[in-house]
C-alpha positions in Angstrom: -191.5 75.7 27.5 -189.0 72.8 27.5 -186.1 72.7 25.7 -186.1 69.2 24.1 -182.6 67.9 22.8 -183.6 64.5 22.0 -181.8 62.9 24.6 -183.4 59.3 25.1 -185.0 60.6 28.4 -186.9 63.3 27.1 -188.1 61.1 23.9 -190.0 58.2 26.2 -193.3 57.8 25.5 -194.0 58.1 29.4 -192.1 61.2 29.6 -193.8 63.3 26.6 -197.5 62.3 27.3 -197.0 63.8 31.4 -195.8 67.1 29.8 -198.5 66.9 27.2 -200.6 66.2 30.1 -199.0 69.4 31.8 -200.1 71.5 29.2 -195.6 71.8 28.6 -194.8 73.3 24.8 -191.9 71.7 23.5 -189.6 73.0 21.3 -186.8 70.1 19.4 -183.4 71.0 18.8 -181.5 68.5 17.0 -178.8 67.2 19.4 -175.8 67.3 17.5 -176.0 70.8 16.5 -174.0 73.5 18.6 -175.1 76.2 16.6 -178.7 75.7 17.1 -178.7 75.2 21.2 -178.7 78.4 22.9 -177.4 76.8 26.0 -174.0 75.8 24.7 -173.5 79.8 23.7 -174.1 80.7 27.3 -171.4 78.2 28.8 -169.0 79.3 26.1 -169.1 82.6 27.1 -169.4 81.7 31.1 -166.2 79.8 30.4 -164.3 82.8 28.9 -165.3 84.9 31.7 -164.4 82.2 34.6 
């Protein structure tokens, strides 16, 4: 699975057709939305425990 977060990297053409050709799901997150990317939860709470 591969988190996609619409970055311009993982939007080229190139780039989406070699994980397609991987057999790679892809989930889309829209980029400008905290509350929807589980990542940025993680490194909140990392940061309150560091």
């Amino acid at each position: 699975i591969f988190l996609d977060d619409n970055t311009c990297p993982h939007r080229a053409g190139f780039i989406r057709n070699y994980l397609q050709n991987l057999g790679v799901k892809r989930i889309e997150w829209p980029v400008s939305s905290p509350d929807f990317n589980p990542t940025q939860h993680l490194w909140d709470q990392l940061g309150h425990a560091v």
